[in-house]
C-alpha positions in Angstrom: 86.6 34.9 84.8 85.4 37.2 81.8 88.5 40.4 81.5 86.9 43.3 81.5 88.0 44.5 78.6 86.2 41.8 76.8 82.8 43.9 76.5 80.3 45.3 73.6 80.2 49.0 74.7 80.9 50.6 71.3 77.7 48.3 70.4 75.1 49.8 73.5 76.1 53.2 73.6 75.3 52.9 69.7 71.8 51.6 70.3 71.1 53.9 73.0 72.1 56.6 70.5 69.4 55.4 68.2 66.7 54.9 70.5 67.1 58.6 71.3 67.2 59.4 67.7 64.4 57.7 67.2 61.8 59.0 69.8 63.4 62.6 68.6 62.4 61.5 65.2 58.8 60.8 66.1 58.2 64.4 68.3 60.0 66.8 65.9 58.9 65.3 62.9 55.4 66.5 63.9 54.1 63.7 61.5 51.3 61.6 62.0 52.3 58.3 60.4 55.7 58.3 62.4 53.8 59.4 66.0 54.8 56.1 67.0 58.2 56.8 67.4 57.5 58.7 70.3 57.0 55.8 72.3 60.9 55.0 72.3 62.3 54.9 76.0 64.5 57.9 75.4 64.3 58.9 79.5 65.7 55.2 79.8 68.4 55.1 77.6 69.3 58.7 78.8 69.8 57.0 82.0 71.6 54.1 80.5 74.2 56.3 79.2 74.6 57.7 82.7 75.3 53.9 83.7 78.1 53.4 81.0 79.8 56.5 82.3 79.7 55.5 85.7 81.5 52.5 85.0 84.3 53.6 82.3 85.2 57.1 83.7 85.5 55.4 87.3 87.7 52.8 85.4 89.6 55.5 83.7 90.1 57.8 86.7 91.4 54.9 88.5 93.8 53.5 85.8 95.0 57.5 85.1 98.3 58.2 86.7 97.4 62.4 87.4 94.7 64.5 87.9 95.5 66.3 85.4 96.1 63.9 82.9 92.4 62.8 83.8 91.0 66.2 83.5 92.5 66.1 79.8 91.5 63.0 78.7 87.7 64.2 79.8 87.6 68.0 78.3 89.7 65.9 74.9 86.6 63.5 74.6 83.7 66.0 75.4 84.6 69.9 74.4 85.6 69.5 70.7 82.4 68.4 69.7 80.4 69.5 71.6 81.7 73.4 70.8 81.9 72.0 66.9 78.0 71.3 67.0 77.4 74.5 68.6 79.0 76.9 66.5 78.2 75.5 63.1 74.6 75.1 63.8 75.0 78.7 65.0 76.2 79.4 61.9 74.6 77.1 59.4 71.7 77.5 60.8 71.2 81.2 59.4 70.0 79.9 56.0 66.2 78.6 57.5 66.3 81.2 60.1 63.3 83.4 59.0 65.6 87.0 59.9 67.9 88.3 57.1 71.4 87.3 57.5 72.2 90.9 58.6 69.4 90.6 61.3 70.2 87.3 62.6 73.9 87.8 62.9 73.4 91.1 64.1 70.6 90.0 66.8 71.8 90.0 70.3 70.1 86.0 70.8 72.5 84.7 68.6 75.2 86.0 71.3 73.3 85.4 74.4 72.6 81.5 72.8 76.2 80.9 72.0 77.9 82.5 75.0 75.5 80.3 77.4 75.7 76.8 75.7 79.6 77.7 75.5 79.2 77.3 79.0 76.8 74.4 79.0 74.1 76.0 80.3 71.9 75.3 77.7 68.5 76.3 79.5 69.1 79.6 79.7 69.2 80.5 75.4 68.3 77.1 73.5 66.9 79.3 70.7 68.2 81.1 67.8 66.9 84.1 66.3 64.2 82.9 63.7 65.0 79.0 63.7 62.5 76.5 64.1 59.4 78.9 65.0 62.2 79.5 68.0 62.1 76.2 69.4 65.1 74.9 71.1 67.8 73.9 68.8 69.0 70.8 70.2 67.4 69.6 72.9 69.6 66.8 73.6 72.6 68.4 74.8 71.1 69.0 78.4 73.0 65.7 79.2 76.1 67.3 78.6 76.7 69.3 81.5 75.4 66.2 83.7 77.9 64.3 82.2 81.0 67.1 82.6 79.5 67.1 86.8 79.8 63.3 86.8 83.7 63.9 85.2 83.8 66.1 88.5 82.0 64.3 91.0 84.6 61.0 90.7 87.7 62.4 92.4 85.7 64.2 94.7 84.1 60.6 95.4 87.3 59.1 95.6 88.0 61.4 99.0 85.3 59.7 101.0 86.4 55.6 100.1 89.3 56.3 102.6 92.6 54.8 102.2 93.2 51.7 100.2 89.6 52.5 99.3 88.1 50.8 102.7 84.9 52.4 102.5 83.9 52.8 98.5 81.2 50.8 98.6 79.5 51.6 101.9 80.5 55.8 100.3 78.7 55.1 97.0 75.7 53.4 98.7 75.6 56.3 101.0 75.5 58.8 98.0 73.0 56.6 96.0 70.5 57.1 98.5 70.7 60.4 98.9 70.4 60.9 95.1 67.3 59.0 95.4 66.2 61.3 97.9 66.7 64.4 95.9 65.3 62.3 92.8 61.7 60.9 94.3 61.6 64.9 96.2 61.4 66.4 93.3 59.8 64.0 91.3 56.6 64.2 93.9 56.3 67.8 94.4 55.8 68.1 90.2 59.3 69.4 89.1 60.7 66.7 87.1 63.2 68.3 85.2 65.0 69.5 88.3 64.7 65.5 89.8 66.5 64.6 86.5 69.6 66.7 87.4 72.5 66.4 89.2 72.6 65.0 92.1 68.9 63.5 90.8 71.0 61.7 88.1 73.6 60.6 90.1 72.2 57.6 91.3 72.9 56.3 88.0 76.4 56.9 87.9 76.9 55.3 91.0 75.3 52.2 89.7 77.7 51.5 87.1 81.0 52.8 89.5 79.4 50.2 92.0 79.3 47.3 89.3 82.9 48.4 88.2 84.3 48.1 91.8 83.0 44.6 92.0 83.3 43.5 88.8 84.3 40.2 89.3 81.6 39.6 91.9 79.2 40.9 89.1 80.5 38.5 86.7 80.6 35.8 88.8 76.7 36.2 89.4 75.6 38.0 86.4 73.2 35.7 85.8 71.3 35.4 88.6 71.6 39.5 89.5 70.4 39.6 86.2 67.2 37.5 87.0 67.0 39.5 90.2 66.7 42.6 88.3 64.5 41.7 85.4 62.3 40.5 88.6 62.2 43.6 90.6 63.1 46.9 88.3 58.9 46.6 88.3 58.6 47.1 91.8 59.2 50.6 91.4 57.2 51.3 88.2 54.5 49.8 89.7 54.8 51.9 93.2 56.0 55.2 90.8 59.2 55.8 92.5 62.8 54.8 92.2 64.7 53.1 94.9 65.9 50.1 93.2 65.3 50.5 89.7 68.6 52.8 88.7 71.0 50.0 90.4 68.5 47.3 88.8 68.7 49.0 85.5 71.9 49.3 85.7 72.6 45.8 86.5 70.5 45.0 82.9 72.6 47.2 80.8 76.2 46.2 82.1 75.0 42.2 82.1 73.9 42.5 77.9 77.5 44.8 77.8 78.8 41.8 79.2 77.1 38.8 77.0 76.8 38.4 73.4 80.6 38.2 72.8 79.6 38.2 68.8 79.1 42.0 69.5 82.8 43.0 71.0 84.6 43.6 67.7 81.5 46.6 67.2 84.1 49.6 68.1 86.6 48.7 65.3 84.2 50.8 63.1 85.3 54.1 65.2 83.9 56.1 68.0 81.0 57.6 66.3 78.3 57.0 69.4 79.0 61.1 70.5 78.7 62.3 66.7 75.4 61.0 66.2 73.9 62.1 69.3 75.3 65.7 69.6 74.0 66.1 66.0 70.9 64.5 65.9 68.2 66.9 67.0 69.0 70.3 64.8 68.9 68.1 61.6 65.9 66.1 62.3 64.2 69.6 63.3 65.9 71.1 59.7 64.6 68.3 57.9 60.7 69.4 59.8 61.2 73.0 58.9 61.7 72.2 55.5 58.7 70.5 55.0 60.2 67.0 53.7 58.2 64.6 56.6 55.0 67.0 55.6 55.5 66.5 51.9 57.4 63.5 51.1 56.8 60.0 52.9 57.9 60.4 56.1 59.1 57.2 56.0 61.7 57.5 53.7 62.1 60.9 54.8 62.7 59.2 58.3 65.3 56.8 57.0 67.3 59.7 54.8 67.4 61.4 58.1 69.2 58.9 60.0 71.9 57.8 57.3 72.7 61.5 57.3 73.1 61.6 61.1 74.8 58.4 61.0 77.0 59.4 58.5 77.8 63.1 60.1 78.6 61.0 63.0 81.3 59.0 61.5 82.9 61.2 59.5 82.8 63.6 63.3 84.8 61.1 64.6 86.9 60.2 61.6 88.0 63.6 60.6 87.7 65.6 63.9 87.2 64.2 67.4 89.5 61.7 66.8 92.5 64.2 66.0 92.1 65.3 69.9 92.6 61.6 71.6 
């Protein structure tokens, strides 16, 4: 039987990082010959990430001895970059903000936008004062506080498996449903934003907690669940609604994290998955402002962009988010 710690996370969550800096790279770049871009599945790999957490923060909260202990380990791995993105591109920011620096420092939306992302509600200010034609800043980090609820939601979904855990499955197939409720709701009546939150997102949490509770049933018959779900997960695209696909889609992602052993050495390079996606968006949209996709080819201008990122995001982890684990 395959250990579990025999995997090639480090390697996915990298991808999915770059299929959401790609499809950011073809909408912000505004330019023509990279349009194309656009087409990456970002919603997918979104959801994806949701998947990976499901299955290594039910793992963690289940091999961590406290509570607290867990509650550390969480706010270690998520607040000290996240609040390091936020307050240097508040800062930084400043020199292609069309205010003065008296004016922008001195304008109350620099406040209003750093006192409600400090408190990941990013909705409410993601502008600052004379950046980007006052376009959000970074649009990515509405996943954030989704991911902090999920950090939440697993003790509280530890309560209802009962003791020795009896009745986790039946619980987390219970609470998948309803998430599908509230998901295919919202999704119908137009607001698809709200269907994307929590409890919305949910649903794909649970499916990677489910596959982690029965791993070895998984691995056992990865294979053919794999089959099963390459066969099916079109069912509901083709009907335009999800019941199946987020447990079918999650089935995909933790079957290739579970194949193509040449890929498990990937996380001796470091951590730097969270780097590159917390800092992607405000420098491919600095990049835009400055007119290099507009005036240079875009892409080489494309590619400059994402060594930059890529290379922010190590040396984030190297030299700073590694210092708090």
């Amino acid at each position: 039987m395959q250990e579990i710690t025999k995997n090639n996370f480090d390697f996915i969550r990298v991808l999915l990082a770059f299929i959401v800096f790609v499809g950011h790279l073809g909408i912000l770049s505004a330019s023509p010959q990279l349009a194309f871009l656009q087409h990456s599945p970002i919603e997918i790999a979104v959801f994806a990430f949701f998947i990976v957490s499901g299955f290594l923060i039910a793992r963690s909260y289940e091999r961590t001895r406290t509570l607290k202990s867990y509650i550390k380990k969480r706010i270690n791995r998520i607040f000290p970059g996240y609040y390091l993105v936020i307050f240097l591109f508040a800062i930084l920011l400043s020199l292609v903000s069309v205010y003065s620096f008296t004016d922008y420092f001195s304008s109350p939306q620099l406040y209003k936008y750093l006192f409600w992302n400090s408190i990941f509600l990013n909705y409410e200010a993601p502008n600052l004062p004379g950046v980007f034609h006052n376009g959000a800043v970074n649009g990515a980090l509405w996943t954030i506080k989704i991911e902090l609820s999920f950090y939440v939601a697993v003790p509280i979904l530890f309560l209802f498996f009962g003791k020795d855990n009896k009745y986790r499955n039946a619980s987390l197939v219970v609470f998948y449903f309803l998430s599908i409720a509230y998901l295919n709701y919202f999704a119908y009546i137009g607001k698809g934003e709200i269907s994307r939150q929590i409890p919305g997102a949910l649903c794909y949490f649970i499916g990677g907690m489910l596959i982690y509770f029965n791993f070895e049933k998984f691995i056992k018959y990865k294979h053919l669940l794999f089959a099963i779900a390459i066969a099916t997960v079109w069912v509901d695209l083709i009907f335009n609604i999800r019941l199946f696909s987020p447990m079918m889609l999650s089935i995909i992602v933790l079957y290739i994290t579970y194949s193509f052993k040449f890929l498990n050495n990937f996380g001796k390079y470091g951590d730097f998955t969270y780097g590159i996606y917390i800092f992607h968006f405000p420098i491919i949209r600095v990049f835009a402002t400055l007119g290099l996709f507009a005036n240079y080819n875009p892409f080489l201008i494309g590619f400059l962009c994402m060594l930059l990122v890529v290379a922010i995001g190590i040396m984030s982890w190297h030299f700073y988010e590694k210092k708090f684990l």
